[in-house]
Structures are given as C-alpha cells and as structure tokens.
C-alpha positions as CSV (number, residue, x, y, z in Angstrom):
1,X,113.5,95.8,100.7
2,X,111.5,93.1,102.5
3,X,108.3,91.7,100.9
4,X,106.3,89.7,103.2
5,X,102.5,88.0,102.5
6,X,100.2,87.1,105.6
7,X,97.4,84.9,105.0
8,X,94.4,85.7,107.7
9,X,91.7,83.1,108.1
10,X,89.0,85.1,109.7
11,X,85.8,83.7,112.3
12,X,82.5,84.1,109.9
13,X,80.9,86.5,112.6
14,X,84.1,88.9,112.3
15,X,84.0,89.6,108.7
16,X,82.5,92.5,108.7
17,X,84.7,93.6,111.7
18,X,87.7,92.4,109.3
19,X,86.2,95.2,106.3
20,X,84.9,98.3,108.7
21,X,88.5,98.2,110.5
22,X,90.3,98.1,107.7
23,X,88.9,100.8,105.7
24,X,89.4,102.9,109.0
25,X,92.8,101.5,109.3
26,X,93.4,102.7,105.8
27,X,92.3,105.9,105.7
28,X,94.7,106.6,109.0
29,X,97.2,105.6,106.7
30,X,97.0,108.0,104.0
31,X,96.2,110.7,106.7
32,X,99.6,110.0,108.0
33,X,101.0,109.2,104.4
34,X,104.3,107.3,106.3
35,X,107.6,106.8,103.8
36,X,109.1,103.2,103.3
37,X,106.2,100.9,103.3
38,X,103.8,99.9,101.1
39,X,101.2,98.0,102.6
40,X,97.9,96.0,100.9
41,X,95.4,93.7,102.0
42,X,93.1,92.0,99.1
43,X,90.3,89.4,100.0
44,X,90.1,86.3,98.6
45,X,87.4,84.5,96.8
46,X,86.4,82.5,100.1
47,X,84.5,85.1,101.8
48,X,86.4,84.5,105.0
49,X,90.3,84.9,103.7
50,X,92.2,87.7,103.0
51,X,96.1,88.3,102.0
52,X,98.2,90.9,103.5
53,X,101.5,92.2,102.0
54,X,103.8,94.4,103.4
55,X,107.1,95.8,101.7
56,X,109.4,97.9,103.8
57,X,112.4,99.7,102.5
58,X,114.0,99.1,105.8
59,X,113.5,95.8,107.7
60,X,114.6,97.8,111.0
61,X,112.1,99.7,111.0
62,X,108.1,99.3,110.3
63,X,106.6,103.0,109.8
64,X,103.1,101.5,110.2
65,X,103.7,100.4,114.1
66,X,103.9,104.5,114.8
67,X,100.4,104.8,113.5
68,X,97.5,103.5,116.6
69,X,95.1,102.2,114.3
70,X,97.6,99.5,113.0
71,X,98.3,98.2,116.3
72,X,94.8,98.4,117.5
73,X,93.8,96.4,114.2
74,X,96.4,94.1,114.4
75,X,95.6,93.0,118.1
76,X,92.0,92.7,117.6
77,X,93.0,90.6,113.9
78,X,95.3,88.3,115.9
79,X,93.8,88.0,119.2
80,X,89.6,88.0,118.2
81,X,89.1,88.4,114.8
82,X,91.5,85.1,113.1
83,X,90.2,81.3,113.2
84,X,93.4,80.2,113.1
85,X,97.3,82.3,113.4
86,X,98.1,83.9,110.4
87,X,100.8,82.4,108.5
88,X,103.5,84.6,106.7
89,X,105.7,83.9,103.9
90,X,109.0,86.1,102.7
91,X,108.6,87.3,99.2
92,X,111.4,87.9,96.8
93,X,110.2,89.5,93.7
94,X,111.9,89.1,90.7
95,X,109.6,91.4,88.6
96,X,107.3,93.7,89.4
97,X,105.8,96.8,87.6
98,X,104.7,99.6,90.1
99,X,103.8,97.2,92.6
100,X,107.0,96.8,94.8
C-alpha cells in the first residue's frame, strides 16, 4: 500500500475549472469503478487550495492512468490550472477506520 497527499495551489481564475473537471473526472471514475486505488481530493478552507490523496495497493501500477479523464485533468492541473507545482508527501498511516 502506498499513501501519498498532493497539495495543489490553484490560479484564482481556474477555480472553477479546478471543481467542473473534477466532478467529471469523478464520475469517469465510478463509471469505470478501477480495483486498487482509492483516490480523494478535499478543498481547503483557502478558496484556492485543495488536497489530493491517493492510495494504491500496488505502487507498480496506477489503475487511474488507464482512465483519459485522469490524464487530461492532470495535464491541464499541472500545466494551466496550478500557481505553483504541487508538492507531494508519502503517507504512512498508522490508524485508519475505512479510510485506507
């Protein structure tokens, strides 16, 4: 299992782009419904920052990167959408309760 949290720090003016995509990037998700990931992102009081967490069973191999939407997101996140690069941090839970 590999935990891992991205921090995005997104432009004022892509907010909205931030939201709309996600929701659409969401619902390809379910549709596909892909086995050994759970995947989350949660805004933050700021307005303009958000967290995203990823756990994958397998670090080999990242179920999401199959789906288009994710890597159409993810390019328009990291190339347009972030004032600055997101940062990532490795998680290691040590409790959790349905989460990971």
């Amino acid at each position: 299992m590999s935990v891992r949290m991205f921090r995005a720090s997104i432009k004022p003016e892509h907010v909205a782009d931030m939201e709309a995509a996600g929701k659409e990037l969401f619902a390809a998700i379910e549709a596909v419904q892909p086995q050994g990931v759970r995947y989350s992102w949660c805004k933050l009081a700021d307005e303009g920052s958000y967290l995203l967490v990823v756990d994958l069973q397998d670090d080999a191999a990242n179920p999401l990167a199959a789906i288009p939407a994710f890597g159409a997101v993810m390019g328009e996140l990291k190339g347009k959408w972030a004032a600055q690069p997101l940062t990532m941090e490795q998680l290691t839970p040590i409790g959790s309760y349905g989460l990971f």
